[in-house]
N, C-alpha and C positions, 0 to 999 in steps of 0.2 A: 822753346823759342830762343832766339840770340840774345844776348846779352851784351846790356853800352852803357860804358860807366865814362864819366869826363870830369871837367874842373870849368865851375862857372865864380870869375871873380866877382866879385859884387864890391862896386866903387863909389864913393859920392862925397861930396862937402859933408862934412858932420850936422848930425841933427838929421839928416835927408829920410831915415826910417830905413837905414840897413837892413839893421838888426832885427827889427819887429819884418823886415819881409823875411828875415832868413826865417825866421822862428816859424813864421806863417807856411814857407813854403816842405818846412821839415816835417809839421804837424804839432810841435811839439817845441818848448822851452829851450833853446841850447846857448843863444846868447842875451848880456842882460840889456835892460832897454830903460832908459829914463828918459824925463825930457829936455836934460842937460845934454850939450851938444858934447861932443869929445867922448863919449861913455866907454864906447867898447878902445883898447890899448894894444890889444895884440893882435893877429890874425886868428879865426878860429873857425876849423870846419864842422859846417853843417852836412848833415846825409840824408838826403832825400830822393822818396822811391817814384818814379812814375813806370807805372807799367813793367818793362822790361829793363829799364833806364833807371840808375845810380844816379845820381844828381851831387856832386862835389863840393857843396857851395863854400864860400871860402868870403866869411866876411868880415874886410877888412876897419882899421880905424879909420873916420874920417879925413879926407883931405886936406890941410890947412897950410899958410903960411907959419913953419914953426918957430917959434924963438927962443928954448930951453932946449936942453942936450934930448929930456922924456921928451918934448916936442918934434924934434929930428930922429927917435927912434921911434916914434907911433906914426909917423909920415912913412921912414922908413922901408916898416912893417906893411903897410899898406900896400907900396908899390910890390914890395916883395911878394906880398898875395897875387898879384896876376903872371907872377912868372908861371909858364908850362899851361896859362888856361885857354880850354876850347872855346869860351866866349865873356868875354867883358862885359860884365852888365854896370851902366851906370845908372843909379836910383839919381833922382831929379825931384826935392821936395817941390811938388806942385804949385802950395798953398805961396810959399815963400817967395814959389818963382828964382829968375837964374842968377840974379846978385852976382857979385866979384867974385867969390869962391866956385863958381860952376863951369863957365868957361873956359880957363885956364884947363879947368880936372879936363871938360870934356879936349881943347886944343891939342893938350898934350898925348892922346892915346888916338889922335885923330889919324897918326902914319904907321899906328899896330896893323898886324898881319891879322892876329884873330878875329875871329868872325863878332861885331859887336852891336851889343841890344840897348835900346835908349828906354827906361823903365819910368815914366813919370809918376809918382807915387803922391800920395795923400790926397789921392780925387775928389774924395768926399768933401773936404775942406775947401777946396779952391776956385778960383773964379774962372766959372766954365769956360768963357769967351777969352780967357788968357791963355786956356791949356794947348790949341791949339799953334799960339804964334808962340810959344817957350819950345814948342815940338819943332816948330819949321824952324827957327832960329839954332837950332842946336842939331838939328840936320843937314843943316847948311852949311853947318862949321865941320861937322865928321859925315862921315857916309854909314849910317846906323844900319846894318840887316835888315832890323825889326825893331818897331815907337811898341810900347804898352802904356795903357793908363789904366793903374791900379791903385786899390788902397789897401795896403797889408793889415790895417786893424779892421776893415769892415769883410777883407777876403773878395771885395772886388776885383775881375780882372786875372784872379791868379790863377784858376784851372789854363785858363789860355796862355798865361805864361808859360808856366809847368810844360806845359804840353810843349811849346816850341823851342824852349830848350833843352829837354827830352829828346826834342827830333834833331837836337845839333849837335849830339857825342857821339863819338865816335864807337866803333865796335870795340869789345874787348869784357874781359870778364870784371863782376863787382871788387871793388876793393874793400868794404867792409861785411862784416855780415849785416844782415835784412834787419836786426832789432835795435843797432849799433845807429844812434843819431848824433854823433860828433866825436871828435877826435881829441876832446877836452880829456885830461884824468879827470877823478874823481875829488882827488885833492885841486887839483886846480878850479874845476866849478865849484866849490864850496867857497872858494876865496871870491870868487866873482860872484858870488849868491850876495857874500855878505856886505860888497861893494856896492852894490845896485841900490840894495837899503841904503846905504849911505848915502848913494847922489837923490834916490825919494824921498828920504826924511828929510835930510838937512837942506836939498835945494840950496841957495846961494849963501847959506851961513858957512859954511864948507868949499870954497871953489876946487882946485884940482891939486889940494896939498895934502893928499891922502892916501896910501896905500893899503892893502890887506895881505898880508900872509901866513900861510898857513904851515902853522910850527910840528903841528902835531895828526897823524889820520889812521886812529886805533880801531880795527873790528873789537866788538865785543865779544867775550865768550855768548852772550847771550844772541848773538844776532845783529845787535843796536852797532852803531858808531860813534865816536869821541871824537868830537875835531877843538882844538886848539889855534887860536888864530889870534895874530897881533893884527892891530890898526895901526898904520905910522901917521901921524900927523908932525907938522912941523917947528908946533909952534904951544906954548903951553894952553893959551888961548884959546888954541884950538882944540885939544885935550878935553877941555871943559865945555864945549859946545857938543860934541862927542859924545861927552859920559850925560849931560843934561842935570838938571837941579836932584839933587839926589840918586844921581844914576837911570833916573828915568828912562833918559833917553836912549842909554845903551843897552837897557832892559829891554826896549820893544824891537831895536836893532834887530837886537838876536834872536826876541820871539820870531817876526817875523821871518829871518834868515831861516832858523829852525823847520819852521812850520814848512817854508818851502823845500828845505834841504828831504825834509821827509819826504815830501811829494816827491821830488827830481829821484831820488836816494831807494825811494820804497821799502826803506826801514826806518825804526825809531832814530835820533839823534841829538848827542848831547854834544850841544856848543859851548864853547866857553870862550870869553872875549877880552881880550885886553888891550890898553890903549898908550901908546909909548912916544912919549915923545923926540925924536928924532931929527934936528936938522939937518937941513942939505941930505934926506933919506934920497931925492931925486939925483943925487950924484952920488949915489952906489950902487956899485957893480953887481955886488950879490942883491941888493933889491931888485933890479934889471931881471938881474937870471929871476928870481924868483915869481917872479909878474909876466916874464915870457920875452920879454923884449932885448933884443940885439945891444949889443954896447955901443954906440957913434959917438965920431970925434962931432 
């Protein structure tokens, strides 16, 4: 049989459930997910199979008005993500409804060439008798292909998605192999493992002055892996919110990181965490490069 492999961006205000549809529609874990808006920072492709059909997915960080230099390259990054795609998908948090952050995202890609799908997400949560007038109101503003009303955590809706964007790539052979779900290193999701814990445990004791990266990524002779990873925070205080009364808290950090890195990893792994403090770490270059993101003036 023929073979159609494409590139679907996936765009939306922050918060909107990207990331949990990318994961949803992959099968499988490849981006992290909290319910801090802002989470995912750089572009990262998802691979997923329907049938005959590669699926590209390419999801980006949220949309926002940015005011910091990391704020203008995680904007950036996003836009960056729909370059070359066979279709724009805009996720639309349902529940939230279309606030000041939606409009603008959907106005702006309203006089794109590519073929574009309006994804309303979080169905389960939202008020029925709304989902309809956020669907015509933002159909009115862009000319949508195709509306979907799905919920990526209950798996609502998504074989029909899948399936129509499937039916929208083009011909051409896969671009990764069949087992291959994302285009992450191995070192780099380990840094974004042990991120994810950070925005769940610490929730707003912690806002966005926090980086992870990853110094060290040893095979074992036995099989296992070593990974090495600094936290930057910016601030001493923050340091210590971080490590928790007695280190507590950066003890279950890591358990946790750990526990999943084995899972993602499918071998043992030994973490080890350190926490440094660093000012103004968001105006450095080499953090930039190390987290994924573009340098902007």
């Amino acid at each position: 049989m023929t073979q159609h492999c494409g590139l679907v961006a996936v765009l939306g205000a922050p918060n909107a459930g990207k990331s949990t549809l990318v994961n949803a529609l992959v099968g499988q874990k490849v981006a992290i997910v909290s319910p801090k808006a802002q989470t995912t920072r750089t572009r990262l492709l998802g691979v997923a199979i329907e049938g005959e059909t590669q699926l590209l997915l390419v999801d980006t960080p949220g949309i926002f008005a940015p005011q910091r230099r990391l704020d203008r390259a995680m904007v950036a990054a996003a836009w960056g993500g729909t370059e070359g795609a066979d279709v724009i998908a805009l996720v639309v948090d349902a529940k939230g409804g279309l606030g000041p952050k939606v409009m603008p995202i959907a106005e702006s890609i309203a006089g794109r060439p590519e073929r574009k799908f309006l994804i309303l997400n979080k169905v389960d949560l939202a008020d029925k008798a709304k989902l309809l007038v956020h669907a015509e109101r933002l159909n009115a503003a862009v000319a949508f292909d195709e509306t979907f009303f799905v919920s990526a955590e209950t798996g609502d809706g998504l074989p029909e998605l899948k399936k129509a964007l499937a039916s929208n790539m083009p011909e051409g052979p896969w671009h990764f192999p069949e087992d291959q779900v994302s285009d992450a290193t191995e070192r780099a999701l380990a840094a974004e493992v042990t991120r994810e814990q950070l925005y769940l445990q610490l929730h707003a004791e912690l806002p966005y002055a926090s980086a992870v990266e990853t110094e060290k990524f040893d095979e074992r002779a036995d099989g296992s892996v070593e990974i090495h990873q600094q936290i930057l925070v910016a601030r001493p205080t923050q340091r210590a919110i971080v490590l928790g009364k007695g280190g507590t808290r950066i003890k279950e950090i890591g358990a946790r990181a750990r526990a999943q890195l084995r899972e993602l990893l499918d071998r043992p792994v030994h973490l080890y965490l350190h926490v440094k403090v660093k000012a103004d770490w968001d105006e450095d270059r080499e953090v930039f490069k190390d987290i994924g993101l573009d340098w902007v003036e």
